[in-house]
C-alpha positions, 0 to 999 in steps of 0.5 A: 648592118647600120651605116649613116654617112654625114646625115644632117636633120633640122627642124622648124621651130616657129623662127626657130631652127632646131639642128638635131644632127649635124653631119653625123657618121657612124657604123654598126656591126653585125652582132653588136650592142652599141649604145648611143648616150647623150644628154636630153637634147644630144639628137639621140632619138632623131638619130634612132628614128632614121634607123627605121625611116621615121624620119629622113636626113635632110642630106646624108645617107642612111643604109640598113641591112644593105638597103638604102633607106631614101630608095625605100618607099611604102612596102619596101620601106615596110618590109625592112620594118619587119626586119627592125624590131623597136623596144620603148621607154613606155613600152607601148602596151594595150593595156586592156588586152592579154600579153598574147594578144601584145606580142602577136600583134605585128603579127596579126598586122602582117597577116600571118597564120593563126597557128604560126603566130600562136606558136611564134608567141609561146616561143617568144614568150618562152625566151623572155620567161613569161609563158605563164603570163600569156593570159595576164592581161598588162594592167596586171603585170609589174613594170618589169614584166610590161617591159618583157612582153616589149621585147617579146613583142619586139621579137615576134617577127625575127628581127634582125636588128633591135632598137631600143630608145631608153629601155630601162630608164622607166625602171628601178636598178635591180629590174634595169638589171635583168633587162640589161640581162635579157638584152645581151642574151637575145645578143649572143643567143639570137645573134640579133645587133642591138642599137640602144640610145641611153643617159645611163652610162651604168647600161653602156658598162653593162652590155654594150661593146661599142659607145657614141657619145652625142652633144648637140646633135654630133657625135663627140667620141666613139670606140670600144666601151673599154677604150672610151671609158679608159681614156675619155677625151670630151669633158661630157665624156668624163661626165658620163664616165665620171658617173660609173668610175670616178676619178676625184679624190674624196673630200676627206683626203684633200686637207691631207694632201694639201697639208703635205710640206715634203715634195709629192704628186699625186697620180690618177692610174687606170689598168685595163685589161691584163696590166690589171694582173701586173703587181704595181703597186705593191712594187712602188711600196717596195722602193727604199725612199718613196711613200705611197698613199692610196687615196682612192679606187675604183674596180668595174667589169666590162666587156668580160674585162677590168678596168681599175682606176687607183689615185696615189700620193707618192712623196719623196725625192723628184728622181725617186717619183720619175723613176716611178713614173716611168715604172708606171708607164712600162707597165702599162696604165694609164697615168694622169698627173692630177693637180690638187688646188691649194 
């Protein structure tokens, strides 16, 4: 659906060259949700804007529902615009018109019939559950709300894929929520693939199937979302993931850990998917010798799965906690032995 292929951007900044893609290769699916995060200043929105042809690599190739973009020009390019539908961070609104008058508008610019359009808007806004707002002129609407007829507007002309640049950054956590919501049912229902760029990784966990991480202007890890927030390999990766799952031992523990003269290791272990359902730890419990402390854990759904991140103190003899380990192991989690500073 989307495929780039080694694009490389820079900009000129006075003196300065600013490389905001730097060989740039990624791959998007029909029918998925895959989210680009990033820190300011990653290339995350140059990244979107060659999607829909606001701006070209300087070298690379960029191909968008089996068109290649750099053959694209004037109403070739914008016929494949129509095909791309584009959510904001601000939401772009006319705030002194109607949210009819906002979700017809690239219908209006297109030159469509009245009627069709009239019946696009009530069915758009219908899907989005905001046809008793059809008269409401923005201004009045809450912030939420705005974002909705966004979508909807995004919507009107049957796109068939679906950008959104930091849709829900604008906006507090319980309305993030039913955005995220609204977006993965226009997903499954519409059968339209979303690509979305974000410093949330809370929003990557929610809906996304597939995740890049950006720093620099390249793309530092890239997978399935279980994948990448299962075995993070970059340190911003961990950052990112450390914000939704985390992987420290509480302050409160570490004086009683350190404080422990008999022979320990303290293991960080992450089940996902059916290793979850495997009763190991209350196995290791069970061994005749061997202490097992819970020091700290985590639970997160994910892709209609779950992962569950646990830190342990295991205390006994060195054969007792490899023969531990190695349970571990068979079992299927991930184990990461964790050093505590002195």
């Amino acid at each position: 659906m989307i495929h780039i292929e080694h694009a490389v951007k820079t900009f000129e900044d006075g003196p300065q060259a600013v490389h905001a893609l730097r060989d740039v290769s990624l791959h998007v699916e029909k029918g998925d949700i895959y989210g680009i995060v990033g820190f300011s200043g990653a290339g995350k929105s140059t990244l979107l804007r060659l999607v829909n042809g606001l701006e070209k690599p300087d070298s690379g190739k960029v191909t968008v529902i089996g068109q290649d973009l750099s053959s694209l020009t004037g109403k070739s390019l914008l016929q494949l615009r129509r095909r791309i539908g584009m959510v904001f961070q601000q939401f772009n609104l006319l705030e002194g018109k109607t949210v009819s008058h906002n979700v017809a508008m690239p219908l209006l610019l297109s030159g469509a019939p009245k009627k069709e359009i009239r019946e696009r808007v009530k069915e758009v806004l219908r899907f989005v559950e905001l046809e008793d707002k059809e008269e409401t002129y923005v201004s009045q609407l809450s912030g939420g709300q705005k974002q909705r007829v966004g979508i909807a507007r995004a919507l009107a002309t049957e796109p068939e894929i679906l950008l959104c640049d930091e849709a829900t950054s604008a906006l507090d956590p319980q309305t993030t929520e039913s955005i995220l919501m609204l977006l993965r049912k226009v997903n499954r229902e519409m059968g339209i693939t979303i690509l979305l760029i974000t410093h949330q990784m809370q929003v990557i966990q929610k809906i996304c199937n597939r995740v890049a991480v950006m720093e620099y202007g390249k793309i530092v890890e890239e997978g399935t979302v279980l994948s990448v927030f299962g075995s993070p390999q970059q340190e911003v990766t961990k950052r990112f993931v450390r914000s939704v799952i985390s992987d420290q031992i509480p302050e409160v523990f570490l004086p009683v850990v350190r404080k422990e003269k008999r022979n320990q290791q303290v293991e960080m272990l992450k089940f996902i998917g059916d290793s979850v359902r495997e009763p190991l730890i209350a196995d290791l419990c069970r061994t005749p010798g061997l202490e097992v402390n819970i020091l700290g854990a985590t639970i997160q759904e994910m892709q209609g799965s779950v992962m569950s991140v646990f830190m342990l103190q295991l205390i006994g003899t060195a054969a007792l906690i490899q023969a531990a380990e190695k349970k571990i192991d068979k079992a299927g989690a991930v184990r990461e032995r964790m050093v505590i500073a002195p």
